[in-house]
PDB file as gemmi writes it, atoms N, CA and C in Angstrom:
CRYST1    1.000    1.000    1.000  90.00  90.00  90.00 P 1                      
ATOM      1  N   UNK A   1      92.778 105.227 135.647  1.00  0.00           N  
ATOM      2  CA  UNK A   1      92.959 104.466 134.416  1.00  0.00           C  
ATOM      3  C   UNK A   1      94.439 104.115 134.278  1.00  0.00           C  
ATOM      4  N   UNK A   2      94.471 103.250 133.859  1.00  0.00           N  
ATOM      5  CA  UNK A   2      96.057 102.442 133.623  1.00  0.00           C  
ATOM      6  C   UNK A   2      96.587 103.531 132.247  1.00  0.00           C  
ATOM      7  N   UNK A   3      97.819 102.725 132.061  1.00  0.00           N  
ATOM      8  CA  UNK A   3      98.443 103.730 131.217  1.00  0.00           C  
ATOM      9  C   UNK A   3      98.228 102.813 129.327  1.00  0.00           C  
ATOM     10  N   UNK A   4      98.240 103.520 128.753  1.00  0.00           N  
ATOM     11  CA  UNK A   4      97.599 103.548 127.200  1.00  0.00           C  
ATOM     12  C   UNK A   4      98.429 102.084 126.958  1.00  0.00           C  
ATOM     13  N   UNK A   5      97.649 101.292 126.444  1.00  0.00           N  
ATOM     14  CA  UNK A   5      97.565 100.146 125.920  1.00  0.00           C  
ATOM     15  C   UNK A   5      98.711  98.896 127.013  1.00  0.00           C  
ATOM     16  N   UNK A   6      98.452  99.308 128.338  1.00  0.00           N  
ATOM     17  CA  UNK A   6      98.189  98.218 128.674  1.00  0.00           C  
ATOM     18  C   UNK A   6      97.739  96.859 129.086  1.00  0.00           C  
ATOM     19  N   UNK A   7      98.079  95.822 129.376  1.00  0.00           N  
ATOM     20  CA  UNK A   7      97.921  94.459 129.609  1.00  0.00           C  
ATOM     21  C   UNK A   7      96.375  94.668 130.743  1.00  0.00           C  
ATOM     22  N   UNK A   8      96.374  95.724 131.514  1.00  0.00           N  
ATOM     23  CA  UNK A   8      95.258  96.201 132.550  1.00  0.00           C  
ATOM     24  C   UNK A   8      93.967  96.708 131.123  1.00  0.00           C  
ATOM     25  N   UNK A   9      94.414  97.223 130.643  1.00  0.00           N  
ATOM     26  CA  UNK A   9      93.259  98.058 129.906  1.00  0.00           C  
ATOM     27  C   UNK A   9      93.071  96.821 128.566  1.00  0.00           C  
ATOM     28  N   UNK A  10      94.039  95.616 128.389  1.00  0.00           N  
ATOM     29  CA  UNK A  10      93.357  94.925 127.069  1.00  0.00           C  
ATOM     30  C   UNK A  10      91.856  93.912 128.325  1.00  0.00           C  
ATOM     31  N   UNK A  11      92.334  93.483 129.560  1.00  0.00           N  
ATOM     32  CA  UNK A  11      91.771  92.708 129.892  1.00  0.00           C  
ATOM     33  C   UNK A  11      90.233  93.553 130.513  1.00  0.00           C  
ATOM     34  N   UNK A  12      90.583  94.771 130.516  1.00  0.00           N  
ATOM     35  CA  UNK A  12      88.817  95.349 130.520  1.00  0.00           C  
ATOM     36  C   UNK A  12      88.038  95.325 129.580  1.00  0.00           C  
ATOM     37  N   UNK A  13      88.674  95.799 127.894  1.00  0.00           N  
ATOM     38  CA  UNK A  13      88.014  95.773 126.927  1.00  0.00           C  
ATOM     39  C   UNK A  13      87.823  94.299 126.714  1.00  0.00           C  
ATOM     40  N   UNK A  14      88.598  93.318 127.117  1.00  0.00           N  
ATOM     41  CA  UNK A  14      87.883  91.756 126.529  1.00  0.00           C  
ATOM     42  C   UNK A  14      86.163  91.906 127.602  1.00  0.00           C  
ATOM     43  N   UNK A  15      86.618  92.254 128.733  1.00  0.00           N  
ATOM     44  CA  UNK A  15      86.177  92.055 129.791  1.00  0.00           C  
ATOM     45  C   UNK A  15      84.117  92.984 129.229  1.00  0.00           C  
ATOM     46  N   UNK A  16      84.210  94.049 128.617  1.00  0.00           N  
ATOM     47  CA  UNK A  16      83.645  94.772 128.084  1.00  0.00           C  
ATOM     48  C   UNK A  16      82.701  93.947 126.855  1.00  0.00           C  
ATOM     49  N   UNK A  17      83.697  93.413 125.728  1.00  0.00           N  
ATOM     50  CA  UNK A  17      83.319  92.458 124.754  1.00  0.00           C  
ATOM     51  C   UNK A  17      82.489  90.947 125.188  1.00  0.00           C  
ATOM     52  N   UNK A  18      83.017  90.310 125.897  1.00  0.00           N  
ATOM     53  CA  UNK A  18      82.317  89.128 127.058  1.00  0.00           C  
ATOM     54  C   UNK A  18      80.562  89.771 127.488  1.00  0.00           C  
ATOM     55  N   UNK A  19      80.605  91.010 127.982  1.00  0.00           N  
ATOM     56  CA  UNK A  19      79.541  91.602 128.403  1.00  0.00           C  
ATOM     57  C   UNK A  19      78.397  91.949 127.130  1.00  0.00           C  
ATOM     58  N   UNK A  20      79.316  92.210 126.294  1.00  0.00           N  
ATOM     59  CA  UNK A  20      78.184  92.763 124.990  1.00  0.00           C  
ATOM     60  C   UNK A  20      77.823  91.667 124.357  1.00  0.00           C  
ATOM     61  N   UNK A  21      78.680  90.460 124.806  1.00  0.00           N  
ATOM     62  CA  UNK A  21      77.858  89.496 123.508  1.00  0.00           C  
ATOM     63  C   UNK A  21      77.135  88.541 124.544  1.00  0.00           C  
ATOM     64  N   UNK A  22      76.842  88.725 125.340  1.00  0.00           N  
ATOM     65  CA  UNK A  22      76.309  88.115 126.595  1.00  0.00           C  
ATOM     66  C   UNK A  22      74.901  88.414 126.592  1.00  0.00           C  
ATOM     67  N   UNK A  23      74.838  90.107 126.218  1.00  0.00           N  
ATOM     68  CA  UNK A  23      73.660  91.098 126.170  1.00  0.00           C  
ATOM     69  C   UNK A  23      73.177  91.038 124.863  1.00  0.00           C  
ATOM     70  N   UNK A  24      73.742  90.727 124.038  1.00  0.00           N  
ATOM     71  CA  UNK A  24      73.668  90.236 122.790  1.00  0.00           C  
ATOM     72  C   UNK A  24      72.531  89.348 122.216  1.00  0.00           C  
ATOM     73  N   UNK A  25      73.022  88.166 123.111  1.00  0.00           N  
ATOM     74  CA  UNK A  25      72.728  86.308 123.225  1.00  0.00           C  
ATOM     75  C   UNK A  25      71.321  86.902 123.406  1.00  0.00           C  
ATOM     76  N   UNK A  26      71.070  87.343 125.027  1.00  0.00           N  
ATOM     77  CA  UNK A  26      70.171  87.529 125.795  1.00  0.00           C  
ATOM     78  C   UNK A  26      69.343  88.211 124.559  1.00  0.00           C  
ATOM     79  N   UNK A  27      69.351  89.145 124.229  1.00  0.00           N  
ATOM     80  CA  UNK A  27      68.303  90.236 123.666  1.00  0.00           C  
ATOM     81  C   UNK A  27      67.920  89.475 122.442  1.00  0.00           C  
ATOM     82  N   UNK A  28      68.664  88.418 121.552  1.00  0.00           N  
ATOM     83  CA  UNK A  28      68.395  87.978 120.547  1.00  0.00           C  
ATOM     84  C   UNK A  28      67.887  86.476 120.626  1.00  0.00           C  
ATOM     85  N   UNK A  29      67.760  86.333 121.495  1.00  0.00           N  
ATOM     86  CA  UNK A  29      67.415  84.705 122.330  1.00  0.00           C  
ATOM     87  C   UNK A  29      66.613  84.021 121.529  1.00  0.00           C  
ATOM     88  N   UNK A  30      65.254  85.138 120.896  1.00  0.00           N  
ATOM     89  CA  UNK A  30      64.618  83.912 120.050  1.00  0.00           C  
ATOM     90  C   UNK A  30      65.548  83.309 118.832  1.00  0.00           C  
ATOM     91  N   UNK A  31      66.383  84.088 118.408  1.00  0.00           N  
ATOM     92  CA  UNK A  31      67.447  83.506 117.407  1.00  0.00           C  
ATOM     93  C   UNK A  31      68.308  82.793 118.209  1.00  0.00           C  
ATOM     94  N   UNK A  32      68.639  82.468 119.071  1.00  0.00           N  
ATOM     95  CA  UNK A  32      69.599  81.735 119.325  1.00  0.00           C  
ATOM     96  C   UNK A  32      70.860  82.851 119.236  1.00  0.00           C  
ATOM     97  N   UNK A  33      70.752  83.786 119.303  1.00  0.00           N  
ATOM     98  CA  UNK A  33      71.860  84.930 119.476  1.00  0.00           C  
ATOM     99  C   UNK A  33      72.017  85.357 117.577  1.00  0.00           C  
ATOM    100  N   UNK A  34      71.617  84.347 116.796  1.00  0.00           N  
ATOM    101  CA  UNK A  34      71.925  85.165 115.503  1.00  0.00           C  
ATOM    102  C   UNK A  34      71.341  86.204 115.327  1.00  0.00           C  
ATOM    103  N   UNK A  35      72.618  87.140 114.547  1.00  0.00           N  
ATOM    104  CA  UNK A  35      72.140  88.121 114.094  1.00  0.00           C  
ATOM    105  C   UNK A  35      72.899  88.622 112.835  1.00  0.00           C  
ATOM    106  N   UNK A  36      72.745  88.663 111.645  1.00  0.00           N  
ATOM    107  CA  UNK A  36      73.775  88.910 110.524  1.00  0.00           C  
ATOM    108  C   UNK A  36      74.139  90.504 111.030  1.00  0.00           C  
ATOM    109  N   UNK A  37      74.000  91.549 111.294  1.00  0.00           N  
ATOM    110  CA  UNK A  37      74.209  92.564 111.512  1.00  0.00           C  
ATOM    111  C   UNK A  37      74.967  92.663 112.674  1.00  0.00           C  
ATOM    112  N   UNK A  38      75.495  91.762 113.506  1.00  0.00           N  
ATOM    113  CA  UNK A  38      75.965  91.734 115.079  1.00  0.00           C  
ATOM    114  C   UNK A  38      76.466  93.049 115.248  1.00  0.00           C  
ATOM    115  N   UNK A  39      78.169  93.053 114.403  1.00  0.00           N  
ATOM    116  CA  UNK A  39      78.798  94.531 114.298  1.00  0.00           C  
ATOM    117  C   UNK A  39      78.075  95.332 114.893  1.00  0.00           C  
ATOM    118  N   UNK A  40      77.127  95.997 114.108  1.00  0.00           N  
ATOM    119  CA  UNK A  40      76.271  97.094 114.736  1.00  0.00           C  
ATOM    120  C   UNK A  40      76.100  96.764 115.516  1.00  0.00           C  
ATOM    121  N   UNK A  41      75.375  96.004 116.336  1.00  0.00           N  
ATOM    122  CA  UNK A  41      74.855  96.382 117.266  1.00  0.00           C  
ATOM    123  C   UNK A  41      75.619  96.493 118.506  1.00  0.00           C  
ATOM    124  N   UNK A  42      76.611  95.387 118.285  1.00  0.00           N  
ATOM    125  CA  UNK A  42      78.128  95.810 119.257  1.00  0.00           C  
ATOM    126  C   UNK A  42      78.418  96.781 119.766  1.00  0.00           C  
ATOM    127  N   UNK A  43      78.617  98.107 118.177  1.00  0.00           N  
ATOM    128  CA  UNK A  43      79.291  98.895 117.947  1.00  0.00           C  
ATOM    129  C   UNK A  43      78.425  99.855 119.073  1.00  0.00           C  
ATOM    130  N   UNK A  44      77.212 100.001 118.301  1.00  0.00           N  
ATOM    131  CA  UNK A  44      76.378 100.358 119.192  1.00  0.00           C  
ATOM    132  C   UNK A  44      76.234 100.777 120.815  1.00  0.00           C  
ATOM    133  N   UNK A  45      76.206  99.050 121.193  1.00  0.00           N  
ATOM    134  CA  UNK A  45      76.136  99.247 122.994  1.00  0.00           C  
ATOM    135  C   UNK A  45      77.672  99.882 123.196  1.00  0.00           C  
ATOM    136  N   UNK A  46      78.392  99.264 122.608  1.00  0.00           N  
ATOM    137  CA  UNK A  46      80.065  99.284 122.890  1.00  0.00           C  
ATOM    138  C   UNK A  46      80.476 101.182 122.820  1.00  0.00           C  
ATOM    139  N   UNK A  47      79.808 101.889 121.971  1.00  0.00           N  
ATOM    140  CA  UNK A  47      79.915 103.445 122.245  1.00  0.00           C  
ATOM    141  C   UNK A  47      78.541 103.931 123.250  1.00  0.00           C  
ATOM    142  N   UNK A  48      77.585 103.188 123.560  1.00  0.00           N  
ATOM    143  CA  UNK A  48      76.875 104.053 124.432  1.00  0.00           C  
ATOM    144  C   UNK A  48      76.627 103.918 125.230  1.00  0.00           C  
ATOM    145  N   UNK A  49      76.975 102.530 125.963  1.00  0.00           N  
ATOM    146  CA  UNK A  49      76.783 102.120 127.264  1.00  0.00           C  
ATOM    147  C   UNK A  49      77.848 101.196 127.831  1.00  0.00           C  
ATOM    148  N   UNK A  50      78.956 101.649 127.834  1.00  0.00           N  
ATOM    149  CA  UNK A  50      80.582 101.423 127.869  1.00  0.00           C  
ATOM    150  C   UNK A  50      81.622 102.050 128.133  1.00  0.00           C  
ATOM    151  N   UNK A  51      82.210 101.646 128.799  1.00  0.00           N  
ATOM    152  CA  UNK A  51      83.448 102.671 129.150  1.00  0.00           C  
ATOM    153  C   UNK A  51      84.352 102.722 127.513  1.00  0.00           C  
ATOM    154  N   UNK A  52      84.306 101.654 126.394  1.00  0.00           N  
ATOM    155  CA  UNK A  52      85.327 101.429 125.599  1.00  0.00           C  
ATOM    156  C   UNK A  52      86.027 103.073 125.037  1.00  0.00           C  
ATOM    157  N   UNK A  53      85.143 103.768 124.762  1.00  0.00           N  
ATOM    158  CA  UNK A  53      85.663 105.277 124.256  1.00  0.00           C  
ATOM    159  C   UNK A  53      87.354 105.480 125.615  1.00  0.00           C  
ATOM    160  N   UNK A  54      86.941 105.148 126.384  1.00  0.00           N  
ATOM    161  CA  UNK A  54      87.450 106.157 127.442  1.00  0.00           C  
ATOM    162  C   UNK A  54      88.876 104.861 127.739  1.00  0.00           C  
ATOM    163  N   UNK A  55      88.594 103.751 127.796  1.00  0.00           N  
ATOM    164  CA  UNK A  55      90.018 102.598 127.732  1.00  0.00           C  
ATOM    165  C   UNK A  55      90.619 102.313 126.577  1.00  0.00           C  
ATOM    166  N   UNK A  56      90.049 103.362 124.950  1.00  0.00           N  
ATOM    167  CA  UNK A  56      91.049 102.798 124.260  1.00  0.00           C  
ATOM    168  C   UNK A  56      92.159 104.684 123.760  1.00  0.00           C  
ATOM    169  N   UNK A  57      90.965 105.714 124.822  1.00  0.00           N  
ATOM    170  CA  UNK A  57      91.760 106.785 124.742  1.00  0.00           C  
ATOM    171  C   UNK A  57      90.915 107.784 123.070  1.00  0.00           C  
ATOM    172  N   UNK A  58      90.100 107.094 122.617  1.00  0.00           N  
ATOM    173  CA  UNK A  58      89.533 107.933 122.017  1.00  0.00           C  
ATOM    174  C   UNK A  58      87.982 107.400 121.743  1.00  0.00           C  
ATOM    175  N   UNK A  59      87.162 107.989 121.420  1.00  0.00           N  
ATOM    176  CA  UNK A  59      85.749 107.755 120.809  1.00  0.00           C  
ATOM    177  C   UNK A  59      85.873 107.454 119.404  1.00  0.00           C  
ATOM    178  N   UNK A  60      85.965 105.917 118.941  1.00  0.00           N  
ATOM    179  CA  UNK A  60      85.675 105.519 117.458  1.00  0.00           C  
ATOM    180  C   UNK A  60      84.743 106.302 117.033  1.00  0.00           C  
ATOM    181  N   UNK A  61      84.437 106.554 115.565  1.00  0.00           N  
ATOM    182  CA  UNK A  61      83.532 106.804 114.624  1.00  0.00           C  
ATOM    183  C   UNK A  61      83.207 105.172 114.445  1.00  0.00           C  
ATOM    184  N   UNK A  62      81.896 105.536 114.730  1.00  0.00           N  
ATOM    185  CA  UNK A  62      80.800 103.995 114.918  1.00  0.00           C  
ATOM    186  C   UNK A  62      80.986 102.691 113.621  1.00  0.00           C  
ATOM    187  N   UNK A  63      80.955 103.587 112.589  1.00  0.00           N  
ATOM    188  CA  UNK A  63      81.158 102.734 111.175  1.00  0.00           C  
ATOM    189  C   UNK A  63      82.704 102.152 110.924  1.00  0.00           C  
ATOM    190  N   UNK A  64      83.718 103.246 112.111  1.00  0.00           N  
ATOM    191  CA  UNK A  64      84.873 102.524 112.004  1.00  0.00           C  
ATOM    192  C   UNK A  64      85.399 101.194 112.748  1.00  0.00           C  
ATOM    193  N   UNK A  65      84.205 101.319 114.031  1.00  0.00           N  
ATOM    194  CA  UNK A  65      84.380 100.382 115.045  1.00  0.00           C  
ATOM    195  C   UNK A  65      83.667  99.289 114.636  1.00  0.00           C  
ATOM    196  N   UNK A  66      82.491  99.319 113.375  1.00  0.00           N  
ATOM    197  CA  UNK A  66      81.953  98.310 112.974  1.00  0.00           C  
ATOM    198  C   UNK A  66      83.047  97.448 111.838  1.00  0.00           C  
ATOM    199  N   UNK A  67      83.845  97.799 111.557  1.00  0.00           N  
ATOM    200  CA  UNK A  67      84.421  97.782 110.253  1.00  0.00           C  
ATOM    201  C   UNK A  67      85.627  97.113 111.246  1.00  0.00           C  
ATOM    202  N   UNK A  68      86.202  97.529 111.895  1.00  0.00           N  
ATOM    203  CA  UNK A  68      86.937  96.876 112.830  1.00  0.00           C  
ATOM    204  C   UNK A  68      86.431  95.498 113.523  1.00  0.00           C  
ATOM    205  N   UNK A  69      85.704  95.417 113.948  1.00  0.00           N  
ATOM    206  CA  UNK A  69      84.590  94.371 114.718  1.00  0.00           C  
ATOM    207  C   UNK A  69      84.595  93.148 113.574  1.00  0.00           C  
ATOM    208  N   UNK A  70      83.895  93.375 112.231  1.00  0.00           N  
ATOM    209  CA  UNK A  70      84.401  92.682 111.483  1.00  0.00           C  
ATOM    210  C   UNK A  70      85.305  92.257 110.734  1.00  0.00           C  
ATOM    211  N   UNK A  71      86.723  93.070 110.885  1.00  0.00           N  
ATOM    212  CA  UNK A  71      87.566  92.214 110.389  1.00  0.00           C  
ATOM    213  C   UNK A  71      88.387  92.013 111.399  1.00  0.00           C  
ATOM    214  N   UNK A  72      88.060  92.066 112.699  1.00  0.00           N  
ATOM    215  CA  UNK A  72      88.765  91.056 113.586  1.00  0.00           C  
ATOM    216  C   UNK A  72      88.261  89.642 113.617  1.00  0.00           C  
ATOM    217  N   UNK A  73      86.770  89.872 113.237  1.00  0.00           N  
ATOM    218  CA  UNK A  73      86.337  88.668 113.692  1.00  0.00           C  
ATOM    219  C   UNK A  73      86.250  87.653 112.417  1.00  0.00           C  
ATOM    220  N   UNK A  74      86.740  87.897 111.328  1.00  0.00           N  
ATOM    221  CA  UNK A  74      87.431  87.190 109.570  1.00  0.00           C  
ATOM    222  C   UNK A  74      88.964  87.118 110.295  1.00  0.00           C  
ATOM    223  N   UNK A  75      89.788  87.846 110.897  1.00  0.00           N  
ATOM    224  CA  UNK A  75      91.257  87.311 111.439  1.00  0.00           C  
ATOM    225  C   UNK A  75      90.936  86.341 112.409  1.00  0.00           C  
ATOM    226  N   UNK A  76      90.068  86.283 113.406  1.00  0.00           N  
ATOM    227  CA  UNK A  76      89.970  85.473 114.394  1.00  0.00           C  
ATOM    228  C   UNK A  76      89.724  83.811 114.204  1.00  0.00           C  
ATOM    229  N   UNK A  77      88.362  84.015 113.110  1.00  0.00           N  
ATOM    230  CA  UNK A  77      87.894  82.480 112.048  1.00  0.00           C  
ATOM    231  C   UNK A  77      89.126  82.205 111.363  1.00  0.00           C  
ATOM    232  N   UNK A  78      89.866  83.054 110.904  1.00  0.00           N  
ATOM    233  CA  UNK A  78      90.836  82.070 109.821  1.00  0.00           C  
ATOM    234  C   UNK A  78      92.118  81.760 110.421  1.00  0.00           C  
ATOM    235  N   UNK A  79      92.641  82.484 111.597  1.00  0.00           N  
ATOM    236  CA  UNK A  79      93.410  81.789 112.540  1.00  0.00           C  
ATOM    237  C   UNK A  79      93.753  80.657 112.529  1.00  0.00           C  
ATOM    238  N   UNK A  80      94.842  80.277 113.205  1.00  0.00           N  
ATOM    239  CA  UNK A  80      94.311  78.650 113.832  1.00  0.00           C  
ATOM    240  C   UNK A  80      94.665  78.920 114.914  1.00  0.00           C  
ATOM    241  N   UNK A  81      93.456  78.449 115.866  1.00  0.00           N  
ATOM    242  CA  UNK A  81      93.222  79.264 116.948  1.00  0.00           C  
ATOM    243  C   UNK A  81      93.050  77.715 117.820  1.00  0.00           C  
ATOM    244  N   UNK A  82      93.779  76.598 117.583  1.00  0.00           N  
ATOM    245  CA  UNK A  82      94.010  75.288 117.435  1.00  0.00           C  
ATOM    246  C   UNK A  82      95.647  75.833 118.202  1.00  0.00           C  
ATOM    247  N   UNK A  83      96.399  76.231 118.006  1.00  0.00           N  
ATOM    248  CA  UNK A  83      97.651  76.507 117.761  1.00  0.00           C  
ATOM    249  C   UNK A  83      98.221  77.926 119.630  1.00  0.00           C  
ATOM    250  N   UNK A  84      96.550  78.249 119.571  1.00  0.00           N  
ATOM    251  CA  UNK A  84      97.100  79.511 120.556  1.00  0.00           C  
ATOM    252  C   UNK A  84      95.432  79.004 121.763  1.00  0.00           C  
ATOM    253  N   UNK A  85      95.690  79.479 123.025  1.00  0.00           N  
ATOM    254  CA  UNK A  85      94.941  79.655 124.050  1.00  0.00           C  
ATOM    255  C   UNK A  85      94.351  80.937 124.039  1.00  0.00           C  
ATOM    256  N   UNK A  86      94.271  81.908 123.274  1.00  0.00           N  
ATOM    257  CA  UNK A  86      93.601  83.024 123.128  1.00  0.00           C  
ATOM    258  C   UNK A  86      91.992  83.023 122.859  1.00  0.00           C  
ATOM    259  N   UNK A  87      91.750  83.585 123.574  1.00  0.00           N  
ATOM    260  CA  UNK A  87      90.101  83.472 123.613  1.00  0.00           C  
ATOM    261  C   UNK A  87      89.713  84.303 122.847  1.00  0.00           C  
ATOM    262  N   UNK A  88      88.569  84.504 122.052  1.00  0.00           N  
ATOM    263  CA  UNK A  88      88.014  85.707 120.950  1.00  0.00           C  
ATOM    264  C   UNK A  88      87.961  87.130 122.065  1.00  0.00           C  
ATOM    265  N   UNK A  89      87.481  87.254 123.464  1.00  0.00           N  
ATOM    266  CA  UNK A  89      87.397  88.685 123.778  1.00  0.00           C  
ATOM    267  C   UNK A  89      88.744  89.636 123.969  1.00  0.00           C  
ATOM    268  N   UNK A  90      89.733  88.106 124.253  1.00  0.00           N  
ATOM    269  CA  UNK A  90      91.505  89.086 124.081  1.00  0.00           C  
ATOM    270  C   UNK A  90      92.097  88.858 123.013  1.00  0.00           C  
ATOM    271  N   UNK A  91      91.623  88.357 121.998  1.00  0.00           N  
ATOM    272  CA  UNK A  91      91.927  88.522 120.486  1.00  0.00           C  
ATOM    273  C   UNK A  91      91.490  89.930 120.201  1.00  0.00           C  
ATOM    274  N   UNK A  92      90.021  90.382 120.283  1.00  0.00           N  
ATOM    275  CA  UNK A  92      89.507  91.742 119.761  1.00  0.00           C  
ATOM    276  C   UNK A  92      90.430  92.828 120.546  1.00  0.00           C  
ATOM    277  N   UNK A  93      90.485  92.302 121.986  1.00  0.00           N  
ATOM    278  CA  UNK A  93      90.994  93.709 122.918  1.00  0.00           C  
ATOM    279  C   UNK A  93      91.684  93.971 122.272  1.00  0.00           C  
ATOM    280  N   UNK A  94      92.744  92.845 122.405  1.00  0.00           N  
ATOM    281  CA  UNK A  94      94.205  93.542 121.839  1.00  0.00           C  
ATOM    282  C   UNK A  94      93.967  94.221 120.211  1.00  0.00           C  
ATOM    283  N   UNK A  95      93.428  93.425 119.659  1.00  0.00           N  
ATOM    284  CA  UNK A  95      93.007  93.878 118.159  1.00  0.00           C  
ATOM    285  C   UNK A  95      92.460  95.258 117.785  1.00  0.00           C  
ATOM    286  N   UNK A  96      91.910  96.141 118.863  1.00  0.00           N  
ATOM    287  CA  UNK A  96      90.801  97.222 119.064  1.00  0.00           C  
ATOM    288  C   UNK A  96      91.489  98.220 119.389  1.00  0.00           C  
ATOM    289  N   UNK A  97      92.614  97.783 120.201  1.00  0.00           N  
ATOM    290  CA  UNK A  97      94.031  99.001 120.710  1.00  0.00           C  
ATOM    291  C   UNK A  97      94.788  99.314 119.855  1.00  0.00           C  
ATOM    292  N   UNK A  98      95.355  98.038 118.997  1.00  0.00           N  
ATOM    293  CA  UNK A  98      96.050  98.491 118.180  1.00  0.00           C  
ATOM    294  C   UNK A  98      95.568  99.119 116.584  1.00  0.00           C  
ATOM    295  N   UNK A  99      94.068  98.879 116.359  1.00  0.00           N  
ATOM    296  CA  UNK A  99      93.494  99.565 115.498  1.00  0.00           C  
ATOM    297  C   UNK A  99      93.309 100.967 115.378  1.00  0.00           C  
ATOM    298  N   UNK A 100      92.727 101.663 116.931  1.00  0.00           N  
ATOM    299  CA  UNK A 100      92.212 102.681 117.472  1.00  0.00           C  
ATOM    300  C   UNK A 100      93.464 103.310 117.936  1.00  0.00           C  
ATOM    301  N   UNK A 101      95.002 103.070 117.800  1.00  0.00           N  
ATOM    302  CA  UNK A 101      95.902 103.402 118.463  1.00  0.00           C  
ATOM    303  C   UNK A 101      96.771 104.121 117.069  1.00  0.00           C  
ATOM    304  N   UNK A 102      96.388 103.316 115.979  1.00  0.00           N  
ATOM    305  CA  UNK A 102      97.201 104.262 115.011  1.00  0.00           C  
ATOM    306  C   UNK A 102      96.178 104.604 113.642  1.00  0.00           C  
ATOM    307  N   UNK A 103      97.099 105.258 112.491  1.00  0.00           N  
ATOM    308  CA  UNK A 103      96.095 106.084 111.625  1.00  0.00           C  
ATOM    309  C   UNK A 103      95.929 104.796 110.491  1.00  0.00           C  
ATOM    310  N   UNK A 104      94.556 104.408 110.224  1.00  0.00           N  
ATOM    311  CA  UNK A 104      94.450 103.187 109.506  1.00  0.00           C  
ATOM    312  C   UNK A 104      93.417 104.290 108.269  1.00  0.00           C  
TER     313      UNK A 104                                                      
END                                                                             
């Protein structure tokens, strides 16, 4: 494992995020991927079938990683994301390290 919050470890967790909403799409297909609850279920795959516990150096509490999940993704919409080449899965990475990295 690379060393704590690097540029190696944001591009796995995007890399991680890409995968869950992929599995996401897929599993929710008759919706067209909607799902008002997404968070969860993120949160979900993202602690149980994921390395994320182990690349951001600790195991979220699930309701915190949901709570996170959504207000990255209210920073990400109100952005202007017009302005930057940042894609939503290295918006969250980075967003997820530095959440999970100090005492919020």
């Amino acid at each position: 494992m690379t060393a704590a919050g690097s540029g190696g470890d944001n591009d796995q967790i995007a890399a991680l995020l890409r995968e869950v909403a992929e599995t996401h799409h897929r599993v929710y297909r008759i919706t067209d991927g909607a799902d008002d609850d997404w968070a969860s279920w993120y949160a979900d795959w993202l602690l149980g079938l994921s390395e994320l516990p182990e690349l951001l150096g600790v195991r979220p509490v699930r309701s915190h990683l949901v709570h996170a999940l959504v207000q990255l993704d209210r920073e990400y919409v109100s952005a202007d994301t017009e302005d930057t080449e940042e894609l939503w899965p290295a918006f969250y990475a980075r967003g997820l390290r530095e959440w999970f990295s100090s005492s919020r």
